[in-house]
LORO-485506 format. One record per atom (N, C-alpha, C, CB): residue in three letters; atom name; x, y, z. Coordinates in pm, whole numbers. Glycine has a CB too. Layout:
+------+------+--------+--------+--------+
| type | atom |      X |      Y |      Z |
+------+------+--------+--------+--------+
|  ALA |   CA |      X |      Y |      Z |
...
+------+------+--------+--------+--------+
This chain:
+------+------+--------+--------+--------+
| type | atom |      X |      Y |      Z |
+------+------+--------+--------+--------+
|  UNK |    N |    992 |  -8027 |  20370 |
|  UNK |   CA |    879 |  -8100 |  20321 |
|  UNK |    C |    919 |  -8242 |  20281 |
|  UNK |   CB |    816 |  -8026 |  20203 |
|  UNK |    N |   1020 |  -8270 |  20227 |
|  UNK |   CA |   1081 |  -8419 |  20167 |
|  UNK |    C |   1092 |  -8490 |  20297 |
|  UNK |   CB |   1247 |  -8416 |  20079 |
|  UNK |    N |   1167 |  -8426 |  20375 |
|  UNK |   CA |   1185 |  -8453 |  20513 |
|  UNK |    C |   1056 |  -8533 |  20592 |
|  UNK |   CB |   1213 |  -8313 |  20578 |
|  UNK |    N |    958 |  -8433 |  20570 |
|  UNK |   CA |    848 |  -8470 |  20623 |
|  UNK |    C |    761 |  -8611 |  20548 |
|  UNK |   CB |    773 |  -8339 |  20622 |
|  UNK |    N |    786 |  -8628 |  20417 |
|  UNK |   CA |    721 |  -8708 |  20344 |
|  UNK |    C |    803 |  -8874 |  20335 |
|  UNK |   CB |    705 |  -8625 |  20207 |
|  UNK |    N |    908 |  -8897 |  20409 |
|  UNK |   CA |   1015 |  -8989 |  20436 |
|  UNK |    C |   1103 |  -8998 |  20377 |
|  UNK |   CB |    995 |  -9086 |  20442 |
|  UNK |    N |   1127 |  -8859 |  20274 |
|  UNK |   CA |   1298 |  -8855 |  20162 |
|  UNK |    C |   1393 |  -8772 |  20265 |
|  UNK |   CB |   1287 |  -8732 |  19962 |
|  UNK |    N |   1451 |  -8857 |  20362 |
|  UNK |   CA |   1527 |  -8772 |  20419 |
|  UNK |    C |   1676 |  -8787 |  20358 |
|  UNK |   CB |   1514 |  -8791 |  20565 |
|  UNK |    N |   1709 |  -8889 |  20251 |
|  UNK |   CA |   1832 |  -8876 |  20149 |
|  UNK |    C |   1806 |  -8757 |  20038 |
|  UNK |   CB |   1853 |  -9028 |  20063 |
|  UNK |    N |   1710 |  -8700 |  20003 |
|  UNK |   CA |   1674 |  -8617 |  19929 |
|  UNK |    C |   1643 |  -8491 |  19980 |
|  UNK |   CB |   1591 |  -8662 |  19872 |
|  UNK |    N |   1589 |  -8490 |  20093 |
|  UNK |   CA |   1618 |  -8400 |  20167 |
|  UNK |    C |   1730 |  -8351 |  20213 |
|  UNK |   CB |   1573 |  -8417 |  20235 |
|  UNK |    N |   1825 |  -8433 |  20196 |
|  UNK |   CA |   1958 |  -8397 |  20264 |
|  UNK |    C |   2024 |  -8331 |  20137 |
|  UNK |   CB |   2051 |  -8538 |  20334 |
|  UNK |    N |   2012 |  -8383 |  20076 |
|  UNK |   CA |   2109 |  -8353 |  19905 |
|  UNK |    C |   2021 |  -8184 |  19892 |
|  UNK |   CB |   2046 |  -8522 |  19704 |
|  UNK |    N |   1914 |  -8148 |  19882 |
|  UNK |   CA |   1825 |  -8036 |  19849 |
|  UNK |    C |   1900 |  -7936 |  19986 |
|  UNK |   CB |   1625 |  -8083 |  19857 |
|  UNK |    N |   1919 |  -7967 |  20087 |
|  UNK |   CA |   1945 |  -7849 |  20215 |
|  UNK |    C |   2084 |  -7828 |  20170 |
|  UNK |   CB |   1932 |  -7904 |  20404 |
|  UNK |    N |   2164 |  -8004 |  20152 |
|  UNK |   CA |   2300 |  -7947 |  20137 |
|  UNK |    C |   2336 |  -7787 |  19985 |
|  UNK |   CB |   2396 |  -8119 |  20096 |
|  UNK |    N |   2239 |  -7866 |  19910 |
|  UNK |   CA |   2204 |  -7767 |  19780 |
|  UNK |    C |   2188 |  -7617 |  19817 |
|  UNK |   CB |   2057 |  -7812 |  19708 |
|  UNK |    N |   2136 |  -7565 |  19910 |
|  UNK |   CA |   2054 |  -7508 |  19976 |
|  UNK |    C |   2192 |  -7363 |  20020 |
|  UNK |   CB |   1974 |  -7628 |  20105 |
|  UNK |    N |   2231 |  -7462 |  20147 |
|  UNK |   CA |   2333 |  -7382 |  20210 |
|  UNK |    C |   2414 |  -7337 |  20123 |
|  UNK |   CB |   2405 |  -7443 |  20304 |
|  UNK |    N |   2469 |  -7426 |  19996 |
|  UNK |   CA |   2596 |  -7362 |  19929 |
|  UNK |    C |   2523 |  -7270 |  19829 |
|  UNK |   CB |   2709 |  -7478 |  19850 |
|  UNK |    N |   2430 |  -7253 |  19774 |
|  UNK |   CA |   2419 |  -7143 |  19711 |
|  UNK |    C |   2336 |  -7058 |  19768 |
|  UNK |   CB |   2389 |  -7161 |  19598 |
|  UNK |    N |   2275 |  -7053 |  19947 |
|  UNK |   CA |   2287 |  -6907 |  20016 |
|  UNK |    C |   2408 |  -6868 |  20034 |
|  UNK |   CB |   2228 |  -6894 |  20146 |
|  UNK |    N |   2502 |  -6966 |  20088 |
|  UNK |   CA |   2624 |  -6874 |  20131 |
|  UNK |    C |   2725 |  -6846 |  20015 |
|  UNK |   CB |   2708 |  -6946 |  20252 |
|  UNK |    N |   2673 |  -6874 |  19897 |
|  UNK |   CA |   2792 |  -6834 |  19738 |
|  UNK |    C |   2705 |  -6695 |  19716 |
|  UNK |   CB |   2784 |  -6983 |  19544 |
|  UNK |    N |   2557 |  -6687 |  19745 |
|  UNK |   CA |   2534 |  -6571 |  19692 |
|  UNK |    C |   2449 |  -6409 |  19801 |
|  UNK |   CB |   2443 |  -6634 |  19567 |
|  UNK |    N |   2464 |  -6509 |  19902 |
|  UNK |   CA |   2431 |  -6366 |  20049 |
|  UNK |    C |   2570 |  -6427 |  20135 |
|  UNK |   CB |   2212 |  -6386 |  20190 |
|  UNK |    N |   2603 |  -6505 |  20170 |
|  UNK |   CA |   2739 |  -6495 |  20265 |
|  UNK |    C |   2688 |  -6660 |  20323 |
|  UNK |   CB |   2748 |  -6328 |  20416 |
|  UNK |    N |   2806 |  -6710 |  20413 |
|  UNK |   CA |   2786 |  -6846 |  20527 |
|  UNK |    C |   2743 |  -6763 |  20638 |
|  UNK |   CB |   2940 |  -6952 |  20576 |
|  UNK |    N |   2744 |  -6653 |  20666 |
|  UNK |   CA |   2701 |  -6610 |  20782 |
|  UNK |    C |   2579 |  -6521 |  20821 |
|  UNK |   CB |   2792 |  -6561 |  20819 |
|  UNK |    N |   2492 |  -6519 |  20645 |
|  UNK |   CA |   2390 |  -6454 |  20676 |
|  UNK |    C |   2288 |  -6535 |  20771 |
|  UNK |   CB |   2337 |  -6411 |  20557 |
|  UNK |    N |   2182 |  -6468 |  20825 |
|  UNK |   CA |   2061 |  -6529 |  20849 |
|  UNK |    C |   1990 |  -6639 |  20761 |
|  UNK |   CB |   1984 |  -6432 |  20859 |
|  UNK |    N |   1930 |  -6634 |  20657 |
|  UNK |   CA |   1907 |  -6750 |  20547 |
|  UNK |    C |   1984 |  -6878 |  20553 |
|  UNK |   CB |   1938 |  -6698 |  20411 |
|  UNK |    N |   2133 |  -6849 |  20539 |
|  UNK |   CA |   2242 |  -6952 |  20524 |
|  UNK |    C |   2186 |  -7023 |  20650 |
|  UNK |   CB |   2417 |  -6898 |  20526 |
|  UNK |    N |   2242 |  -6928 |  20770 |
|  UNK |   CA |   2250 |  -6972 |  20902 |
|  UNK |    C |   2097 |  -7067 |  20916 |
|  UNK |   CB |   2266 |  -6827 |  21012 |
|  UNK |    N |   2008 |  -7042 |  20919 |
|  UNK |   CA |   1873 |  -7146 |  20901 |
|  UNK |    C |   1863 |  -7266 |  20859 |
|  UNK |   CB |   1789 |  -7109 |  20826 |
|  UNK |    N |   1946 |  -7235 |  20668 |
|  UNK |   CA |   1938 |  -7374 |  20604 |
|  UNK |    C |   2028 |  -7491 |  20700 |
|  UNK |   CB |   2005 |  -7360 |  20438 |
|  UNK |    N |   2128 |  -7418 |  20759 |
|  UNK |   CA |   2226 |  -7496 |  20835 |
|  UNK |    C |   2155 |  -7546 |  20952 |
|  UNK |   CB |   2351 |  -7415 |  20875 |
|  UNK |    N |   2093 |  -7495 |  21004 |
|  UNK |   CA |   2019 |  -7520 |  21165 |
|  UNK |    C |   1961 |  -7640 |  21080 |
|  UNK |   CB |   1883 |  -7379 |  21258 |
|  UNK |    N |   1781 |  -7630 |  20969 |
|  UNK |   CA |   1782 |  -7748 |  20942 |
|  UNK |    C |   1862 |  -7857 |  20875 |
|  UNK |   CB |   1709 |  -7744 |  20908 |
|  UNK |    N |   1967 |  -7842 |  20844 |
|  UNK |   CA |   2076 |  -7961 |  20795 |
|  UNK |    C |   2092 |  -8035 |  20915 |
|  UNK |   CB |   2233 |  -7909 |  20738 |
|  UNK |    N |   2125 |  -7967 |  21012 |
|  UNK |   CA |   2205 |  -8012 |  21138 |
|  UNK |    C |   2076 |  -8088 |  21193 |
|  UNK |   CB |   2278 |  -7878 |  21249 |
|  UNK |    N |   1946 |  -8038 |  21207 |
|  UNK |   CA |   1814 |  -8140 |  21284 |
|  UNK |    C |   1832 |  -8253 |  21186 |
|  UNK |   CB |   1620 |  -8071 |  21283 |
|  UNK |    N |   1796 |  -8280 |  21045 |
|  UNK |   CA |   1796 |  -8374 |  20957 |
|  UNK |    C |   1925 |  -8455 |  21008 |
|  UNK |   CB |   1796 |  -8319 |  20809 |
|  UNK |    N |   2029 |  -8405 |  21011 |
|  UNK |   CA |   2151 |  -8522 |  21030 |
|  UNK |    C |   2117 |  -8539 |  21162 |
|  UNK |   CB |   2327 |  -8481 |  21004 |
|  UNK |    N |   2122 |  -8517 |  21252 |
|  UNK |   CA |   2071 |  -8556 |  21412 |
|  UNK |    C |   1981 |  -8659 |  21389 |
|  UNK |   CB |   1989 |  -8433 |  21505 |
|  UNK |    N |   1868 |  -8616 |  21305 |
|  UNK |   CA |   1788 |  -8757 |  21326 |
|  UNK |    C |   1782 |  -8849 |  21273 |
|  UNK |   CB |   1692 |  -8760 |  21329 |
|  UNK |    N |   1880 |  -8832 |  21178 |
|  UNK |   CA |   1961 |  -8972 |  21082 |
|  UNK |    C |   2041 |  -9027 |  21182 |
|  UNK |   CB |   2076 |  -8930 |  20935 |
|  UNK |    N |   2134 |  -8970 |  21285 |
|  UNK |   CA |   2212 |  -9027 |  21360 |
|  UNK |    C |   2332 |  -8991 |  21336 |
|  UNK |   CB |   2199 |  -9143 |  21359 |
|  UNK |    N |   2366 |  -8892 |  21281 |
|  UNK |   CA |   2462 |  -8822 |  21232 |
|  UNK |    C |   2488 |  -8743 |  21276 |
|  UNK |   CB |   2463 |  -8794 |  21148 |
|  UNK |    N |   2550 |  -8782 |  21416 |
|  UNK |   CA |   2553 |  -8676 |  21549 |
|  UNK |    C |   2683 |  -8553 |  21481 |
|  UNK |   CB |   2622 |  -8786 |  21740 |
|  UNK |    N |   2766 |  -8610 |  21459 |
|  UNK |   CA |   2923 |  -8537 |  21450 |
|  UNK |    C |   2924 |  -8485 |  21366 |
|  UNK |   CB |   3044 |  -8601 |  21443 |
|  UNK |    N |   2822 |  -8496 |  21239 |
|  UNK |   CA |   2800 |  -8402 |  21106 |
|  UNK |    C |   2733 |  -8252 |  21207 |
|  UNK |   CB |   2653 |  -8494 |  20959 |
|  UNK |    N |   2613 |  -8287 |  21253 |
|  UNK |   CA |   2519 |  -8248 |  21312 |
|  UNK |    C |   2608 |  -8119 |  21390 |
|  UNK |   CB |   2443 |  -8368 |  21393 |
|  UNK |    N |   2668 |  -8127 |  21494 |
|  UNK |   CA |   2749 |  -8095 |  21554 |
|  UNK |    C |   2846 |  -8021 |  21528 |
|  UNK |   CB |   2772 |  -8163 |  21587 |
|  UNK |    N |   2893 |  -8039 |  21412 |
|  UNK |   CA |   3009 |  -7981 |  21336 |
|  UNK |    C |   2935 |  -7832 |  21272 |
|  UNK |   CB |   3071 |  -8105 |  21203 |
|  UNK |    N |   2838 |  -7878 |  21227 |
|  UNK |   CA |   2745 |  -7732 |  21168 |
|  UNK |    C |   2695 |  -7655 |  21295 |
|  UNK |   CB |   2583 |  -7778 |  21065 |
|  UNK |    N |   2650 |  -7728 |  21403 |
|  UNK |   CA |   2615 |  -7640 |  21528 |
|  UNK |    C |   2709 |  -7540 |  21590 |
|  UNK |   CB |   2585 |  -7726 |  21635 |
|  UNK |    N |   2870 |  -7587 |  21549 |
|  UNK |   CA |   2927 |  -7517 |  21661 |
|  UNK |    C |   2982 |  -7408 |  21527 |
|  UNK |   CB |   3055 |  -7616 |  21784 |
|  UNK |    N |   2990 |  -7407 |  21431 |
|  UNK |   CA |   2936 |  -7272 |  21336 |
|  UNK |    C |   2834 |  -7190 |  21337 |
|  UNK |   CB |   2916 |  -7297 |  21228 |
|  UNK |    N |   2728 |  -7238 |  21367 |
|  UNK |   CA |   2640 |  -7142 |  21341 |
|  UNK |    C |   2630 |  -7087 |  21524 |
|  UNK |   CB |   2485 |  -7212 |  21250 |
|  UNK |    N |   2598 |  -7168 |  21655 |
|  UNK |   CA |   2614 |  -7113 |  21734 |
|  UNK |    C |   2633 |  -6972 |  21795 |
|  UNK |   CB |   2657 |  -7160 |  21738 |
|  UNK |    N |   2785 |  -6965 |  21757 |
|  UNK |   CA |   2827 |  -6828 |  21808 |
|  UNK |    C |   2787 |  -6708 |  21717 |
|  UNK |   CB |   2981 |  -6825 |  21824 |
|  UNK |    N |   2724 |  -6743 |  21620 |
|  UNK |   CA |   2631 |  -6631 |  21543 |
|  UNK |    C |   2527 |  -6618 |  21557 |
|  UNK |   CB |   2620 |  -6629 |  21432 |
|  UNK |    N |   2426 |  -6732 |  21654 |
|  UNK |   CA |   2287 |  -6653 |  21705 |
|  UNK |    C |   2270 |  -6544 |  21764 |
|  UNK |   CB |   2224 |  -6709 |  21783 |
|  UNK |    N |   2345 |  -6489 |  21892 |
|  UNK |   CA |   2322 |  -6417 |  21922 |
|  UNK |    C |   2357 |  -6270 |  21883 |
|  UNK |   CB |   2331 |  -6456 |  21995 |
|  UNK |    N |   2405 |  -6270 |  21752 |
|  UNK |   CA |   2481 |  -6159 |  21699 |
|  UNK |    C |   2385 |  -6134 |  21567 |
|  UNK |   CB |   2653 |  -6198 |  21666 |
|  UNK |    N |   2338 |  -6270 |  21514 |
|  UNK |   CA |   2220 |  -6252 |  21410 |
|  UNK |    C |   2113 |  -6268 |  21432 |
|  UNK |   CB |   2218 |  -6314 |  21316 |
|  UNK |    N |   2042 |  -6279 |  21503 |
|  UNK |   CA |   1939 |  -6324 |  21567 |
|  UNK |    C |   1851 |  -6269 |  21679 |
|  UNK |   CB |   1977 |  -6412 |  21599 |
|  UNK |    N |   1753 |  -6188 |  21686 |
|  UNK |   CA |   1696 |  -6151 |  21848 |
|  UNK |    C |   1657 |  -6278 |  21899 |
|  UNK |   CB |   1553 |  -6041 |  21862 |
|  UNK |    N |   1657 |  -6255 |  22015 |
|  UNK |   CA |   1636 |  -6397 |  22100 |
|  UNK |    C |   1518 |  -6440 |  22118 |
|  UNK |   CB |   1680 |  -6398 |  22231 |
|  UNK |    N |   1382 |  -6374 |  22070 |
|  UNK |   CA |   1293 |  -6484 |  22048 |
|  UNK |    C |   1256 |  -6553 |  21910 |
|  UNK |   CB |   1183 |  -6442 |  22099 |
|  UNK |    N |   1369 |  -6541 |  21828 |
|  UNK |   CA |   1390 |  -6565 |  21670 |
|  UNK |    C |   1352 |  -6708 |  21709 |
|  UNK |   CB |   1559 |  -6531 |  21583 |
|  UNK |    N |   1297 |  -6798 |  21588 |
|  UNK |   CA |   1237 |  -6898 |  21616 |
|  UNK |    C |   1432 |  -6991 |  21592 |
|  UNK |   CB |   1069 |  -6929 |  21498 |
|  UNK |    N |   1498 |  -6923 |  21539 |
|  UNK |   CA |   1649 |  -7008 |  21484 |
|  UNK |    C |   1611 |  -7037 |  21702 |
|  UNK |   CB |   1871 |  -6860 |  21379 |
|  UNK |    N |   1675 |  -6959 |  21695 |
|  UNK |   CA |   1731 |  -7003 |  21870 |
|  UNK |    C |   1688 |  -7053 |  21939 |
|  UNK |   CB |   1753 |  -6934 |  21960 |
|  UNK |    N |   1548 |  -7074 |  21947 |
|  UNK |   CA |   1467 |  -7175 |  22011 |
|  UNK |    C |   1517 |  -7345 |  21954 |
|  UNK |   CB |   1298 |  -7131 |  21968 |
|  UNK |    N |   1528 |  -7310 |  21794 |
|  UNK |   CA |   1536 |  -7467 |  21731 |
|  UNK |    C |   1701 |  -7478 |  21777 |
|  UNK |   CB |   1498 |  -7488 |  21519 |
|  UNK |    N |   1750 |  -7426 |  21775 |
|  UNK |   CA |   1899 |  -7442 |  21839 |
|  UNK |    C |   1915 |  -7493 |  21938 |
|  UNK |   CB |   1965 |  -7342 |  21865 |
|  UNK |    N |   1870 |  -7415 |  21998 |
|  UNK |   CA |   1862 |  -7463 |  22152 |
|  UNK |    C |   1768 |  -7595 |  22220 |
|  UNK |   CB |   1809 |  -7337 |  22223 |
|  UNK |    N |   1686 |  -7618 |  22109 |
|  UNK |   CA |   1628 |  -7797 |  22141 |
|  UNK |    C |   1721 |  -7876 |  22066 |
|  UNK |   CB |   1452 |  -7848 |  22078 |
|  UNK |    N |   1750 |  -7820 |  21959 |
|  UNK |   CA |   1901 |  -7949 |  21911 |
|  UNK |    C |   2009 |  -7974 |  21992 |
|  UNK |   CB |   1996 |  -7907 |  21781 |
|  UNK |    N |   2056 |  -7856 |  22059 |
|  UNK |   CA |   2155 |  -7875 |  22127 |
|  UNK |    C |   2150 |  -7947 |  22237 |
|  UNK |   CB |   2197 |  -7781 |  22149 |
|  UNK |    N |   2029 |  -7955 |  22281 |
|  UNK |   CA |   2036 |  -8028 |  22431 |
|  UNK |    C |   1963 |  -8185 |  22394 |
|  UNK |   CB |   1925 |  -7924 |  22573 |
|  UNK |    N |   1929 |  -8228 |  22264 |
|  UNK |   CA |   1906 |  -8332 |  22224 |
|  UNK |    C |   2033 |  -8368 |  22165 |
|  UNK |   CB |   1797 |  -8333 |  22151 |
|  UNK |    N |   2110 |  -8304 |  22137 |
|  UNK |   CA |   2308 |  -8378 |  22101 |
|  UNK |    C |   2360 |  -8382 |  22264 |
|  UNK |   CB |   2462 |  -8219 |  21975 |
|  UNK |    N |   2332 |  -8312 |  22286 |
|  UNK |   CA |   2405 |  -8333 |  22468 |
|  UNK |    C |   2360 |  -8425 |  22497 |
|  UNK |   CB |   2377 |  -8235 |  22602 |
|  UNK |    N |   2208 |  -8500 |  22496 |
|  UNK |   CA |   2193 |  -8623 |  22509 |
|  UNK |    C |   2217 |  -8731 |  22465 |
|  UNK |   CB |   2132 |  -8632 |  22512 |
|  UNK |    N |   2295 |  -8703 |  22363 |
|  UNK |   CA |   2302 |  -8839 |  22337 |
|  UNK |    C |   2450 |  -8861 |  22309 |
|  UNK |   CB |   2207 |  -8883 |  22221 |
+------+------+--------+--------+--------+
């Protein structure tokens, strides 16, 4: 929502907030965690913060298909980030 309203520095500080206390109190590899991370990684992408961006993708990645059924909405948004970092 901050995101959406043009606080994407506040937005960023609230997701980063986000991830560390899903993954201090369900795991880094639950589903929840894994989400907050997917949106961290769109937010830094569209800051331009490819290599932040990227760095969280290739973590969460190899756990979609192990957490995730494949028409989970995570894997769809994955899979348009990913081929919008391949572009660029």
């Amino acid at each position: 929502m901050l995101r959406d309203q043009g606080h994407a520095v506040d937005a960023e500080a609230e997701l980063r907030r986000a991830v560390q206390i899903l993954a201090a109190g369900i795991g880094k590899d639950a589903n929840a965690t894994l989400e907050a991370e997917l949106q961290l990684a769109q937010l830094l992408a569209a800051r331009g913060r490819i290599d932040e961006a990227q760095s969280l993708m290739a973590h969460i990645g190899p756990l979609l298909g192990v957490r995730f059924v494949e028409t989970a909405p995570a894997r769809r948004q994955f899979g348009d980030l990913q081929r919008k970092l391949d572009a660029s």
